[in-house]
N, C-alpha and C positions, 0 to 999 in steps of 0.2 A: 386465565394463564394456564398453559401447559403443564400439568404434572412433572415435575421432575428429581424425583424418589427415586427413581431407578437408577442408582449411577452402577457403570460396569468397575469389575473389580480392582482395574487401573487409576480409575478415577479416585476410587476409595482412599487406594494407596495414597495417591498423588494429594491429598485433600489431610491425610494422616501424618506425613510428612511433613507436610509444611505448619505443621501443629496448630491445624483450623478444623475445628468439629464440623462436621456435617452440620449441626443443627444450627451453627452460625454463619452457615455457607444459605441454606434454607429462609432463616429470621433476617439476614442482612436483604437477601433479595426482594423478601416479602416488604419491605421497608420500603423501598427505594423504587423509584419507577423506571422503567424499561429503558433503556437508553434508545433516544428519537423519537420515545411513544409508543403508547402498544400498539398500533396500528401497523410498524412495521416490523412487529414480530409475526404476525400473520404471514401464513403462504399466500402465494398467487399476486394476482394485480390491484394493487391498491389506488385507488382512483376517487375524486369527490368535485361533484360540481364541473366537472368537463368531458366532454365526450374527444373522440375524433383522433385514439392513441392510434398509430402504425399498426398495422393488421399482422406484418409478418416480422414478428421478431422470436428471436429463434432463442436468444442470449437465455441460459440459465440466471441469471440476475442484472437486473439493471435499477437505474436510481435518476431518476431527475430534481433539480433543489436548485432552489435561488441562490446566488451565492452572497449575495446582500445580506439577507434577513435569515437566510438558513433553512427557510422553508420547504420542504418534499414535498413538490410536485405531486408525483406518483412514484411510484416505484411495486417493482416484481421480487419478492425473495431478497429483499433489502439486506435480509443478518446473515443470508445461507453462506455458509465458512467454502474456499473455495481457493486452490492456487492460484497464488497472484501476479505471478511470472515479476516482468520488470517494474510492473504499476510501483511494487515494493519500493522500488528506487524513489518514490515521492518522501516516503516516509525518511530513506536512509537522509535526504537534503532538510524534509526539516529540522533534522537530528543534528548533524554534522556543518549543514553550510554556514552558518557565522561562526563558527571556528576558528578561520584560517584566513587572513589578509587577501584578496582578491589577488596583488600581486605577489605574494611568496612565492617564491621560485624554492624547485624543490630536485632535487638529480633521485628519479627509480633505482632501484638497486635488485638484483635478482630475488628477491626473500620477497620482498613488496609485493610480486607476480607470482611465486612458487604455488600459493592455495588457490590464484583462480581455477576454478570446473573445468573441466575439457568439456569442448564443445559449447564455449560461452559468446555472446557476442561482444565483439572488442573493437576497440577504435583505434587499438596498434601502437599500443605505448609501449617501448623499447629500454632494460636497462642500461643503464648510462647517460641516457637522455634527461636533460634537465627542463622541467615542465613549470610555466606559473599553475598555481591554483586556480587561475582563471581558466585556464587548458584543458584541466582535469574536468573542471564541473561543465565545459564543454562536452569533453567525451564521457559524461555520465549522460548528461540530457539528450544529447543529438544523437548519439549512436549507440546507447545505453549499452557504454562500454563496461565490462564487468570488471575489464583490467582498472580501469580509471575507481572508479566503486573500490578497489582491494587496495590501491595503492593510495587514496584516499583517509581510507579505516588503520591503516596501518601507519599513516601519518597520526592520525585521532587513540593511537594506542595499541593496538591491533583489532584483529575480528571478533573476537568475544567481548572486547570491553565495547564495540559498537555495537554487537547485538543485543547488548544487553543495556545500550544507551537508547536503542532504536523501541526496544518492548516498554521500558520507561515512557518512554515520550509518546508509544500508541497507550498508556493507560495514562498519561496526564491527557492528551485527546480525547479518552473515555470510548478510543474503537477499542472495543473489547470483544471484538471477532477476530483479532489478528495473531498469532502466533508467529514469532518471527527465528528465523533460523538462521538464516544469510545474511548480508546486506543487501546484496545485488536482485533478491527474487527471485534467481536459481533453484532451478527442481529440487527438494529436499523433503525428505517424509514430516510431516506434522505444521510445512510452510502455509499459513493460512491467512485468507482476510475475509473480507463482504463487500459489495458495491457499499453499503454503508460507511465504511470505515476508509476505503479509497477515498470517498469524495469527501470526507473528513481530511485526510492527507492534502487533496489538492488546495480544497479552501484555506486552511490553514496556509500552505504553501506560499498562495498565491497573495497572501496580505504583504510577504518581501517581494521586494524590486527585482534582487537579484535571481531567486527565485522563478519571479516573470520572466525576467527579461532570459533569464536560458531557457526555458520551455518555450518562447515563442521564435529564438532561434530558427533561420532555416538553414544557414551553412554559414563555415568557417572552415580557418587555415588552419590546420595541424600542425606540428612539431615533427619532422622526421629525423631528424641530425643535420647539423653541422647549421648552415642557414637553408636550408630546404625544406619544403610544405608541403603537405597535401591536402585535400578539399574534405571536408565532411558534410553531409546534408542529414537532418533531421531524419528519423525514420518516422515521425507523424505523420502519416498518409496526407488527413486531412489538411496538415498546415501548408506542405508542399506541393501536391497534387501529383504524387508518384503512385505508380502501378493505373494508371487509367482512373484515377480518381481525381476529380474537383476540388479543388483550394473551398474551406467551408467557409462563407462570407462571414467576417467577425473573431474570426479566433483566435484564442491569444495561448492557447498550452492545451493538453498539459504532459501526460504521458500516455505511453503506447508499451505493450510487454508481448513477449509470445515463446512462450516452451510447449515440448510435444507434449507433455503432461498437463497444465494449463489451459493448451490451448491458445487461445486470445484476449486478451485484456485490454480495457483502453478506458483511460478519464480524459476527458473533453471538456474545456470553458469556453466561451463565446457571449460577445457582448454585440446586442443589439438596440439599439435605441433608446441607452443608456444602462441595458438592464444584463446584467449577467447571470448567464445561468452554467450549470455544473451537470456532467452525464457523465454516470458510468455504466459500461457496459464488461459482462463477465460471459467468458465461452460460448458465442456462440455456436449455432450446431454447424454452418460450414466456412471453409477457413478463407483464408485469401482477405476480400475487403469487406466481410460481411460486418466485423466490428466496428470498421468505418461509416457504411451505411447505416447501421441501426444507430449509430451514437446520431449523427446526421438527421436521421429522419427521428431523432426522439428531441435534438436542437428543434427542429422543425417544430414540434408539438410545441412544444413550450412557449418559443416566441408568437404562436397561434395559440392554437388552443388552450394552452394550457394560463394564458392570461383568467380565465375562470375560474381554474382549478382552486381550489381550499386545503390548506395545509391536508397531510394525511402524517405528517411528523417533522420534527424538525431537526437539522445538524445541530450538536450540542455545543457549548462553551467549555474549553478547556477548563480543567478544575486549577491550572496555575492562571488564569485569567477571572475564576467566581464561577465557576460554571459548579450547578451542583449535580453531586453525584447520583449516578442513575444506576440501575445492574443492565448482567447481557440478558437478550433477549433468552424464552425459554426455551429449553432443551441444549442453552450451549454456558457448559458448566463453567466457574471462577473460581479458579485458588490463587491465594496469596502469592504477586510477585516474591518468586524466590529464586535463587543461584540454584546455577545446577537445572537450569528447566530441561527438557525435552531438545537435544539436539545441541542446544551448545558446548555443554565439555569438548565433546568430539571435531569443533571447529577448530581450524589451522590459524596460525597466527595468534591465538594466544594461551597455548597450555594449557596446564588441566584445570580442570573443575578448582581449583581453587581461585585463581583468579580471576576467573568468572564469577565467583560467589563476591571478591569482592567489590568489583565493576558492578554488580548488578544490586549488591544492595545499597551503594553508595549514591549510583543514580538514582533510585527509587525514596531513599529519605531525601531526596530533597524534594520532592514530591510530596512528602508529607505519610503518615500511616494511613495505614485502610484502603489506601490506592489498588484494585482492582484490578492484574495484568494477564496474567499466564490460565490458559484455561486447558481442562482437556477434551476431547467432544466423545460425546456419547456413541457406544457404539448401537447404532443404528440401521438398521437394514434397508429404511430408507434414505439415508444416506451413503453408502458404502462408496467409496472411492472418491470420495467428494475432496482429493488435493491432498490423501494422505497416501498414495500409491507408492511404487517402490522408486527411486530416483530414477527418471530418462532423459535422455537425449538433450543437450543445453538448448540453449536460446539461436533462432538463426538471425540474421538482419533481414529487418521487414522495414 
């Protein structure tokens, strides 16, 4: 395991603060084993017992896993932390979705839309328009509307009490790569995850119905006013066969993201001959449908070759389901979920820091003590720019 003594002097801070010594930030990790396994805190291509991966993937991280048994395939830079554009939005549904009565009918009101980002992808929810819950988690999934996402979280309380429901719910998962800032996955300095911790999201995800059944969504009728509609279609390449892409035989979800910062992101499920498997793919190097294809041609491996392959780690058991606790992999630091983290005071829709402290510590006991959320990363030279850049450009529709 990696040395990790060096922390920078933010981290220190950050560790001081939240009144957790070092030396039990250190003795808790030595305790407790790597979350997935050490195999996929290792760089590079993790591989056992199969040959015959795709020659040209380009993707800074990717993950293949059973989604049955949990088992990792393979996988490239499984923990490396990394903006996560809209994928985030898996996590905001299993946070939020049983909440809210499928049919609750709800009228938007201008305040609900005031904090979405300029330049976010929207599915064109209007105030004054009265929307079922069913509508919204429509234009969260199919058009990973950001409006639908704000006016969602501010039904759920506002923006801070969800981001701070949403970090909870990535440290009962045990992704402990993820730093959450938004809901939506919108560009934000310190927004982070891992192919690891997405395909944590989707699995989890995808054991609800409701869940499924809107990620495999390909189009629906909108809400415009009065009784008038308009058509939405998914933006999953894959599920659709838009932009010159193939419908992928078997697929049932999941999500799809893309900011200029980000890049590309995408989690993929697919059931084949009974057997379901799970791909994430993170940035590849060129844009367009290259995320499509490698997710595609890593489906490909799996239902081939990768029948041979031998665990190299596995998705872990929520710790509200028994699952036991593990630490993050090395070099990517934990401090105590606490109020007040990195980025959310300064969120719209629910005031200052105090309210946040108390959405966040409210969620988190019921989780239980010692839960493991809020991390900060090492500064690293081999890392630099790795999804903590300066906020750009929103999300387009892909």
């Amino acid at each position: 395991m990696r040395e990790c003594s060096r922390l920078s002097r933010r981290a220190v801070l950050g560790l001081t603060a939240a009144a957790l010594p070092l030396s039990t930030v250190t003795d808790a990790a030595a305790a407790t084993p790597v979350v997935g396994g050490e195999r996929l805190a290792r760089t590079g291509v993790q591989v056992r017992g199969a040959s015959g991966l795709p020659k040209k993937l380009t993707a800074r991280a990717w993950l293949v896993a059973d989604c049955a048994s949990g088992e990792v395939l393979a996988s490239f830079d499984a923990h490396r932390r990394l903006a996560p554009a809209s994928t985030l939005k898996m996590l905001f549904a299993d946070t939020v979705l049983k909440k809210f009565d499928r049919a609750r009918r709800y009228k938007v009101t201008d305040a609900d839309l005031a904090d979405v980002p300029a330049g976010s992808s929207l599915v064109g929810i209007k105030p004054g328009i009265t929307y079922t819950v069913d509508q919204l988690w429509q234009g969260v999934f199919l058009r990973s509307g950001n409006d639908a996402v704000h006016v969602l979280s501010h039904m759920n309380g506002g923006i801070a009490r969800t981001v701070a429901e949403m970090q909870a719910k990535a440290a009962d998962l045990q992704a402990l790569d993820t730093h959450v800032v938004s809901p939506d996955g919108f560009d934000h300095k310190g927004q982070l995850s891992s192919a690891y911790d997405l395909t944590l999201f989707a699995r989890h995800g995808l054991k609800d119905a409701d869940f499924r059944g809107y990620c495999g969504t390909r189009t629906a009728d909108f809400p415009a006013g009065g009784k008038k509609t308009f058509q939405i279609q998914n933006t999953d390449r894959l599920l659709t066969g838009a932009w010159g892409l193939k419908t992928y035989d078997g697929l049932i979800g999941v999500k799809n993201g893309y900011t200029s910062h980000a890049g590309n992101t995408f989690t993929g499920a697919a059931t084949r001959g009974g057997r379901t498997l799970l791909v994430t793919v993170m940035h590849p190097e060129s844009g367009g449908n290259a995320v499509y294809e490698e997710t595609a041609a890593l489906l490909d491996w799996g239902f081939t070759h990768g029948r041979a392959a031998r665990a190299v780690g596995t998705l872990v058991t929520p710790l509200s389901e028994g699952g036991a606790s593990a630490s993050p992999a090395p070099g990517r630091q934990a401090v105590r979920a606490a109020a007040g983290a990195p980025g959310t005071a300064a969120l719209g829709g629910g005031g200052s820091a105090g309210p946040v402290a108390a959405a966040g510590a409210g969620a988190l006991a019921l989780l239980g003590a010692g839960v493991w959320a809020l991390r900060r990363r090492r500064t690293r030279a081999a890392t630099a720019g790795d999804g903590e850049g300066t906020e750009r450009a929103g999300e387009r529709r892909d």
